[in-house]
C-alpha positions in Angstrom: 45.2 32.3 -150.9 42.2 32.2 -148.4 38.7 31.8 -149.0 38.1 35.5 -147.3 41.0 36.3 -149.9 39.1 34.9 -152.6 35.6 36.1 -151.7 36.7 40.0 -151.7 38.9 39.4 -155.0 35.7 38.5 -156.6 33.6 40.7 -155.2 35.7 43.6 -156.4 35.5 42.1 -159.9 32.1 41.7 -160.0 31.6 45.9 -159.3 35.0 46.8 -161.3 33.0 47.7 -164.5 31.3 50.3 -161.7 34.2 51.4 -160.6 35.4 54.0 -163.0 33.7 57.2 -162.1 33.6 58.8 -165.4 31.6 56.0 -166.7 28.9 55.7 -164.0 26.2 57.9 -165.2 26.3 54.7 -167.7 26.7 52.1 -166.3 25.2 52.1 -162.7 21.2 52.7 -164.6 22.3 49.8 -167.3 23.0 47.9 -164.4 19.9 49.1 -163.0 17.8 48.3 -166.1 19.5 44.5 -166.4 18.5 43.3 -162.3 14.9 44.9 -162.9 14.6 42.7 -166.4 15.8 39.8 -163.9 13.8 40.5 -161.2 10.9 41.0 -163.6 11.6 37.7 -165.8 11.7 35.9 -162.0 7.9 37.4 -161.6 6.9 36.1 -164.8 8.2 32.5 -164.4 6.0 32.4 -160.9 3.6 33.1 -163.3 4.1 29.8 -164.9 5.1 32.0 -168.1 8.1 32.1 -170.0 10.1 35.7 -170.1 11.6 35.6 -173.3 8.6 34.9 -174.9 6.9 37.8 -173.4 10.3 40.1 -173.5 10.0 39.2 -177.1 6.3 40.2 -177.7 6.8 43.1 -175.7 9.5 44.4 -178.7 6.8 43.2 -181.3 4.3 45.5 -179.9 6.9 48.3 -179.7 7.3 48.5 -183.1 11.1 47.5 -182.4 10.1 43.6 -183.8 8.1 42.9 -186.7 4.9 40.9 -185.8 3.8 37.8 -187.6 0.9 39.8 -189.6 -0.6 43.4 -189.2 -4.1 44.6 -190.3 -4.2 46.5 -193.5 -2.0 50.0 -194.1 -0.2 48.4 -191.0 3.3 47.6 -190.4 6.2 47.6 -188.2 6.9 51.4 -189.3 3.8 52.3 -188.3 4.1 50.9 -184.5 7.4 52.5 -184.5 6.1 55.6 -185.6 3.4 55.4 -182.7 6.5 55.0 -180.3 7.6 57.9 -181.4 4.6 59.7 -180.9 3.6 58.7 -177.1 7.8 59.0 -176.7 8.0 62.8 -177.5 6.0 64.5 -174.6 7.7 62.2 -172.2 10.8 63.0 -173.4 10.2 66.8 -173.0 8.9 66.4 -169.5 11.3 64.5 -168.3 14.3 67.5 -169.5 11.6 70.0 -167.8 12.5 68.0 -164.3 16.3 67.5 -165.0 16.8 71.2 -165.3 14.9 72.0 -162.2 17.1 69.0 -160.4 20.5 70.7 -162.1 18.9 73.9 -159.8 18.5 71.8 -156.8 14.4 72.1 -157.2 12.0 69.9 -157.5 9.0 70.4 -160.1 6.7 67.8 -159.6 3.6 70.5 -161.8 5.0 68.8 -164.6 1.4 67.6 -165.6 -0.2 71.1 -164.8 2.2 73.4 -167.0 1.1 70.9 -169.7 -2.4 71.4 -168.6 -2.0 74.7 -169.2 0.1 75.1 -171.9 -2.4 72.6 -173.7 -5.2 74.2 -173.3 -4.0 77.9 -174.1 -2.5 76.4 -176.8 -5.9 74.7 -177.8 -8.6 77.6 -178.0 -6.0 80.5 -179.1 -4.7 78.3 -182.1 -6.6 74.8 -182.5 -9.7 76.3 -182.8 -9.0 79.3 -184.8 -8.7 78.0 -188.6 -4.9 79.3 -189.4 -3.3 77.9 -192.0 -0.8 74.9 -191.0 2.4 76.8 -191.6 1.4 79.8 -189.0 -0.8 77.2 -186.6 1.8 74.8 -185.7 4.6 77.1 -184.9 1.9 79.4 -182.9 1.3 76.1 -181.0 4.9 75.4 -180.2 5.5 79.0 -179.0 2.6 79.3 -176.9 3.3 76.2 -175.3 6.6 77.4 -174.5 5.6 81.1 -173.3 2.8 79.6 -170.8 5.2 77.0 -169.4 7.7 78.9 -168.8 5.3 82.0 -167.0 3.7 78.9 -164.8 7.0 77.4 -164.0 8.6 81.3 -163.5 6.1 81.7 -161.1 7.1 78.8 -159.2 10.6 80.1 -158.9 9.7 83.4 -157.7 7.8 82.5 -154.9 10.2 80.1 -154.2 13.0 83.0 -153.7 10.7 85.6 -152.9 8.7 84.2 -149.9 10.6 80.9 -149.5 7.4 78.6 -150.7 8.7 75.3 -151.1 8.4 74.6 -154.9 7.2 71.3 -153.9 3.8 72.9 -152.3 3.5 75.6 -154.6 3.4 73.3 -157.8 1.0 70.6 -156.5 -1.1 73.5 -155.3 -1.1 74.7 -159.2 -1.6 71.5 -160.1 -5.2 71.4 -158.3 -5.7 75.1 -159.5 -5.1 74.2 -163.8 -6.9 71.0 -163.1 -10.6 72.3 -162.0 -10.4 75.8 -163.7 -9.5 74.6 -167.1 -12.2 71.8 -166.2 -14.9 74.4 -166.0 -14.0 75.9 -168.7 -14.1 73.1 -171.1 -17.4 72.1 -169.6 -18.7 75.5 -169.7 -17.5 76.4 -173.4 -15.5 73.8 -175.1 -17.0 70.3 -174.8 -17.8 67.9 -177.3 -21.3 66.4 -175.9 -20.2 62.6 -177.5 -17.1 62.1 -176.2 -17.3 64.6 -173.1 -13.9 65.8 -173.7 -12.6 69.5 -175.3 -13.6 69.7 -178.8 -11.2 68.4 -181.0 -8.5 70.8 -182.9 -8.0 71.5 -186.7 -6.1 69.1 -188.3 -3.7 72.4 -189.2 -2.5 73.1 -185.8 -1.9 69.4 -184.5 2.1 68.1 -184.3 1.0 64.9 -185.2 0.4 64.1 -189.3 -2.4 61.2 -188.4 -2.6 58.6 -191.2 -0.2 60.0 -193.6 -0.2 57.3 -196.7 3.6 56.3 -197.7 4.4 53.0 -199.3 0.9 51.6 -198.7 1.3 52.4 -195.3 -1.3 55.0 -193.1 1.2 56.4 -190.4 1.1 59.3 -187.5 4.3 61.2 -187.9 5.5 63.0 -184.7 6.6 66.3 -185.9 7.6 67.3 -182.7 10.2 64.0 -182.1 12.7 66.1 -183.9 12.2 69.2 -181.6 12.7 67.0 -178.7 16.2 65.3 -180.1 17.1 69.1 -180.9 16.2 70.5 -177.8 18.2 67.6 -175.5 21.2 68.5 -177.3 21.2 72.3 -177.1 20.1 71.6 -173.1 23.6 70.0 -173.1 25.5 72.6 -174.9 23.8 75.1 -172.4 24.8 73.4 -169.3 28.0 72.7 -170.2 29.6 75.3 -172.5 27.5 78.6 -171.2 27.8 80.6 -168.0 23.9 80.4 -167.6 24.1 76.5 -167.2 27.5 76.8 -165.0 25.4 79.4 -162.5 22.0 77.2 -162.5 24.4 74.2 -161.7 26.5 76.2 -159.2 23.2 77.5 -157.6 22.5 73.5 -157.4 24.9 72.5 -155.5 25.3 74.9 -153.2 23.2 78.4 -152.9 25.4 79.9 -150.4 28.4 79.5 -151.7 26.7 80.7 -155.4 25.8 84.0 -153.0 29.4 84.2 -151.7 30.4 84.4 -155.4 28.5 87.4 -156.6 25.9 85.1 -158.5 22.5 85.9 -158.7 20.5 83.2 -156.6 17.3 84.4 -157.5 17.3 85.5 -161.1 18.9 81.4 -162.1 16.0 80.5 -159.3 13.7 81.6 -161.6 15.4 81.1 -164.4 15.5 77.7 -164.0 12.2 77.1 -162.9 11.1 78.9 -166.2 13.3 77.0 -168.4 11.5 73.9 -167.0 7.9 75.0 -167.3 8.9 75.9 -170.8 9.8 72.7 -171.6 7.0 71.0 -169.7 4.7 73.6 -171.7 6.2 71.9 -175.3 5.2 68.7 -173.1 1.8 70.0 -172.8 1.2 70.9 -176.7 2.5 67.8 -177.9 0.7 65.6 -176.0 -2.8 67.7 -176.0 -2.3 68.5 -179.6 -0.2 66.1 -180.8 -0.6 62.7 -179.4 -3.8 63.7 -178.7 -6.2 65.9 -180.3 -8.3 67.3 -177.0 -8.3 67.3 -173.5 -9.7 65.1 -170.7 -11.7 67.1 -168.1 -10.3 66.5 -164.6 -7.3 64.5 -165.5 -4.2 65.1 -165.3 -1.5 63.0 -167.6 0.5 60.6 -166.0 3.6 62.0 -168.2 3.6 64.9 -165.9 4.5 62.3 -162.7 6.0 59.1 -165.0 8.6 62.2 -166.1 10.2 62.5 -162.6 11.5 58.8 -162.6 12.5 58.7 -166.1 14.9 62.1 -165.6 16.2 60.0 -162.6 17.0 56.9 -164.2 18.4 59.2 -167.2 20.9 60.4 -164.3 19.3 64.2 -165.6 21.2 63.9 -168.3 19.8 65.1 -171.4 21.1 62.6 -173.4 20.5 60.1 -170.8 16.9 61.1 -170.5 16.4 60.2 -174.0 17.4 56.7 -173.9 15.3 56.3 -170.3 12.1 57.8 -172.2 12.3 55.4 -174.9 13.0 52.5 -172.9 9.6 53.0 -170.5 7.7 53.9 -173.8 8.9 50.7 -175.3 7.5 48.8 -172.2 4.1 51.0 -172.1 3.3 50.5 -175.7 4.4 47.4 -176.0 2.4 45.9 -173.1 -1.3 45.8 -174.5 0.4 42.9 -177.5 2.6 41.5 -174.7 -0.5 40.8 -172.8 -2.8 39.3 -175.8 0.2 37.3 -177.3 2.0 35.9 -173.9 -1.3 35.9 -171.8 0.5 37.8 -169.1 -1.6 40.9 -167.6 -0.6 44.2 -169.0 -0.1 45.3 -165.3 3.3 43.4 -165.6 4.8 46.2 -167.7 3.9 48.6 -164.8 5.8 46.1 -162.9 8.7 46.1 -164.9 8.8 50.2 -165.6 8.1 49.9 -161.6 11.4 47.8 -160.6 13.6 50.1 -162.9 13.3 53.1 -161.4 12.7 51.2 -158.2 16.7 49.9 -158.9 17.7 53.1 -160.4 16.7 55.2 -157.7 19.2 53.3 -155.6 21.7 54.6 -157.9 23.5 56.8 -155.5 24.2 54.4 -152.5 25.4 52.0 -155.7 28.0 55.0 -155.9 28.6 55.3 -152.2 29.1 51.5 -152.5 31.3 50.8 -155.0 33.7 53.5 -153.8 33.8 51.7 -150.3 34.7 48.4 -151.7 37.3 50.5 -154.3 38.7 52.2 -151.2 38.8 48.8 -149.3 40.9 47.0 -152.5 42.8 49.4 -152.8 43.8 49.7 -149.1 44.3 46.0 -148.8 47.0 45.7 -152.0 48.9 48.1 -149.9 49.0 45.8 -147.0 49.5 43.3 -148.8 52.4 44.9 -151.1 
């Protein structure tokens, strides 16, 4: 056998676990994941550091690793609980961008539908004194009902007058981000720490410093919701004819036309479903991770969201696992960075090469089936 011979036999084993197509909305971002953890650990050892070490703190500060001592009402439950808390509005943005993608648009007003939602959410119900068990609920559905209206909007003009959904949501973006600003400097700011005053304690998602086993934890009501929601976001694009249309309008709009669907009504549709989702972004970030709002700033979530929901392939399920792999990396990097002595920039680094890798994740596709069509071609010349 020649060395040409031999070179392409192992070339096709080395992408054979690729090959299978069923398998590659898998495989192809775990592949991804592994040569950014590589190219990463390569940064760090230029660094004079060793990876492991710092892979390892990086789990520690996670919550995923226990650390060698916490401070008191500490423990590893409650950094895992934390996890779960910054996890849960990432996760919801990032299913507000894969439904728009299943459409074939592109909502990058992520972060100003939870601007929005946020702050409606905020002086209708988190300043009002309801009890808990009408508050949070009220939260959760106004969230919903002014995410979905700002996202609806989006889709309408997008059918309507052909306004890229690109434009119009940065546009909104600017417009929640200095409106809501004057507001909360004209009516709602808390003169020490120059942010919206903070919520009752009755309409936050987050129980802060709930005592159990001598522990003080914050308990992400909303983590559930989000878990919930991926899974009925499955069931609806798979098993339902609303998710087969949105889909069908996806991939093709004129052939959707040619077969009596409605291109508009799943254009908006779809554009609503994802502000609503962004908008239960919104309200458990602003009144669940958080307890106000920052004047003038917009979360990162809203942006971080669009690369998650492309390394989760815009898979529901997918996107779960993607948003708790970056939030592992983001909240573990402030005790990678004290423990390992490595700056807590390298985590942006790392979060940075992943989607970097995953983003190739098509022409990995396009590639592997060349080199599958290739093997293939050259057994039967062979044979």
């Amino acid at each position: 056998m020649s060395k040409d011979s031999n070179r392409k036999n192992l070339r096709y084993s080395l992408i054979r676990p690729l090959s299978n197509e069923k398998w590659q909305p898998i495989s192809i971002p775990v592949v991804s994941i592994l040569i950014s953890f590589i190219a990463a650990a390569l940064v760090i050892l230029l660094m004079g550091k060793n990876p492991m070490q710092a892979f390892y703190n990086l789990l520690q500060g996670s919550g995923i690793l226990p650390k060698p001592s916490y401070a008191g009402y500490k423990g590893i439950a409650t950094d895992f609980l934390s996890l779960l808390n910054a996890m849960t509005p990432l996760v919801f943005a990032s299913l507000a961008v894969a439904v728009a993608l299943k459409a074939g648009l592109f909502n990058i007003g992520v972060s100003g539908q939870m601007l929005v939602s946020g702050f409606l959410a905020t002086i209708l119900v988190g300043y009002s004194g309801l009890d808990a068990i009408i508050a949070k609920p009220l939260v959760l559905l106004i969230g919903f009902i002014a995410g979905g209206l700002m996202g609806g909007l989006v889709g309408w003009l997008k059918y309507r007058f052909n306004i890229h959904e690109v434009v119009s949501t940065i546009m909104l973006n600017y417009i929640a981000q200095y409106v809501i600003s004057f507001f909360i400097h004209m009516y709602y700011i808390d003169p020490v720490s120059r942010q919206s005053k903070y919520i009752g304690e009755a309409a936050r998602l987050t129980l802060v410093n709930v005592e159990l086993a001598n522990l003080k934890m914050d308990i992400p009501l909303g983590f559930i919701l989000a878990i919930i929601t991926a899974i009925l976001l499955k069931f609806v694009m798979d098993k339902t004819v609303v998710g087969f249309e949105i889909k069908a309008v996806g991939s093709n709009r004129n052939a959707a036309k040619y077969a009596g669907m409605n291109v508009g009504r799943n254009t908006v549709l779809a554009m609503g479903m994802s502000g609503g989702l962004a908008g239960l972004a919104g309200v458990t970030y602003y009144l669940g991770y958080f307890s106000s709002i920052q004047p003038k700033v917009l979360s990162s979530i809203g942006f971080d969201s669009i690369a998650v929901s492309l390394l989760g392939n815009s898979h529901p399920i997918g996107v779960i696992f993607s948003s708790f792999l970056v939030s592992v990396i983001d909240q573990g990097s402030t005790y990678m960075s004290s423990q390992s002595g490595i700056r807590q920039e390298i985590a942006s680094v790392i979060i940075g090469l992943i989607l970097l890798v995953s983003a190739c994740g098509e022409y990995l596709k396009q590639k592997v089936r060349r080199l599958k069509e290739k093997e293939v071609e050259r057994k039967e010349i062979e044979s």
